[in-house]
Each structure stands twice: as structure tokens, then as C-alpha cells.
N, C-alpha and C positions, 0 to 999 in steps of 0.2 A: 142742712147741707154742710155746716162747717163740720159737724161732728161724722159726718161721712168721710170727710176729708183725711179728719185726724184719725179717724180708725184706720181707712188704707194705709196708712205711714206706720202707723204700730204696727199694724198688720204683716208687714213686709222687714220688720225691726227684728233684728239678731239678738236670741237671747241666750244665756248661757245654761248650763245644765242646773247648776245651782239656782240662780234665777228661775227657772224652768218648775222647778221643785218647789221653791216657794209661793208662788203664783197659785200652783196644783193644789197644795195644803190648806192654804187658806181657805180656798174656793171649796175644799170636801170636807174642812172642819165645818164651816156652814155655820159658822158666830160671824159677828160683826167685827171684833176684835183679837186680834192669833196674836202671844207675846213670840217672842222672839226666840225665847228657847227651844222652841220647836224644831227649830230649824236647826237645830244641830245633829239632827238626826240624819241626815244626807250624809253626812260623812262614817254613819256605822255602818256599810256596806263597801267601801271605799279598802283598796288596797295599800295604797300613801297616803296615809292621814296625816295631814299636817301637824302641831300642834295646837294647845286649845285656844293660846293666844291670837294665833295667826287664823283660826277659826273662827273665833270671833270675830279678828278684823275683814276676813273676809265677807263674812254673813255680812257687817253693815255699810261693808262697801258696795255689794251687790243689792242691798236696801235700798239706799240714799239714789243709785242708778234707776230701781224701778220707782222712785218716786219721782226721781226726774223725768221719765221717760208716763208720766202719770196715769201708771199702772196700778200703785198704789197709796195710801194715806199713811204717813208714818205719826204718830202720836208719842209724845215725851217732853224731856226740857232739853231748851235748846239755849246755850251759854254763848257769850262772845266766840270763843273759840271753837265749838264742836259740837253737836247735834247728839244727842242721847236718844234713842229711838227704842222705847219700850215694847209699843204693839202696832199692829198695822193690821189696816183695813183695806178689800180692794174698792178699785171703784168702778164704774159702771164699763167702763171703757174696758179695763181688767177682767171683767165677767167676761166680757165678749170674747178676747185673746185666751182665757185660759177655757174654756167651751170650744174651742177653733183649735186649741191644743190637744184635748182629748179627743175630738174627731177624727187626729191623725191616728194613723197605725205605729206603734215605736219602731223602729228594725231590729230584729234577734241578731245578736253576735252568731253569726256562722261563721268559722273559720273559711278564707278563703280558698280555693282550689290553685293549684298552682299551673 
């Protein structure tokens, strides 16, 4: 019953598009273990590509987010000051949110009518 619990609350949790992608990735690479560089693939279809700096810090801020929100396992070395986050795994909870993700329909960009 608790983990009913915790799912409704994921379930109902705002994720971003980035996060959206990562979740998806991992769940269709279908290992145990996705490094990180994968994910930088999100942004080769992107019109404003940040920097690669800023690309990375985004990728592991929106990481360290789904681990807190325990979507996902993050695996690496973790220092006094900063977490190193190599690969990540989902977890069972995560299966369920990203299966609930692809059941939705995306919306096609149609330009609006005026």
C-alpha cells in the first residue's frame, strides 16, 4: 500500500522534456546500466543549443532531480563536494512512469488558426 501511495505522487509529478527523454532512453536501451553520454543526444534536434558546458550541467542537474524524485539509480564517485554521476539505472517505480509515458499520445505541432 505504501508503494501505491508513492506512485500516485510520481504519477501526478511534472517532468520536463529533458527529463522526459532520459527516462524514455533508458527504458528502450533495455540494459541495466545507460552512461551518461547518451543523453546528449536531446539536444541534436534542438534549435538553441546551448553550449556543451552548460549541456552537461544541465543533463546532471536534471539527473540528481530524477534520483531525488526516485525515478532513477545514479552510479559513480561521490566527493565531499559533488556527486560524479557516470550511469544510471531505472527503478521499478520508473518502469511504471515511463510505460504511463508512452501510453500517452505526444501532440503534433500544428500551427494555430487564428
Amino acid at each position: 500500500m505504501t508503494f501505491f501511495v508513492a506512485f500516485t505522487i510520481i504519477k501526478d509529478m511534472k517532468l520536463s522534456d529533458l527529463q522526459k527523454f532520459i527516462i524514455k532512453k533508458v527504458y528502450v536501451r533495455g540494459k541495466s546500466r545507460v552512461p551518461r553520454i547518451v543523453f546528449v543526444d536531446f539536444y541534436n534536434h534542438k534549435k538553441n543549443v546551448p553550449t556543451k558546458k552548460m549541456q552537461v550541467n544541465i543533463i546532471t542537474q536534471s539527473l540528481e532531480r530524477l534520483i531525488e524524485k526516485g525515478l532513477v539509480i545514479g552510479y559513480g564517485k561521490k566527493t565531499q563536494d559533488k556527486l560524479f554521476i557516470e550511469t544510471i539505472q531505472l527503478t521499478t517505480v520508473g518502469k511504471k512512469v515511463v510505460k504511463d509515458l508512452l501510453k500517452k499520445q505526444t501532440p503534433l505541432p500544428f500551427p494555430k488558426k487564428k
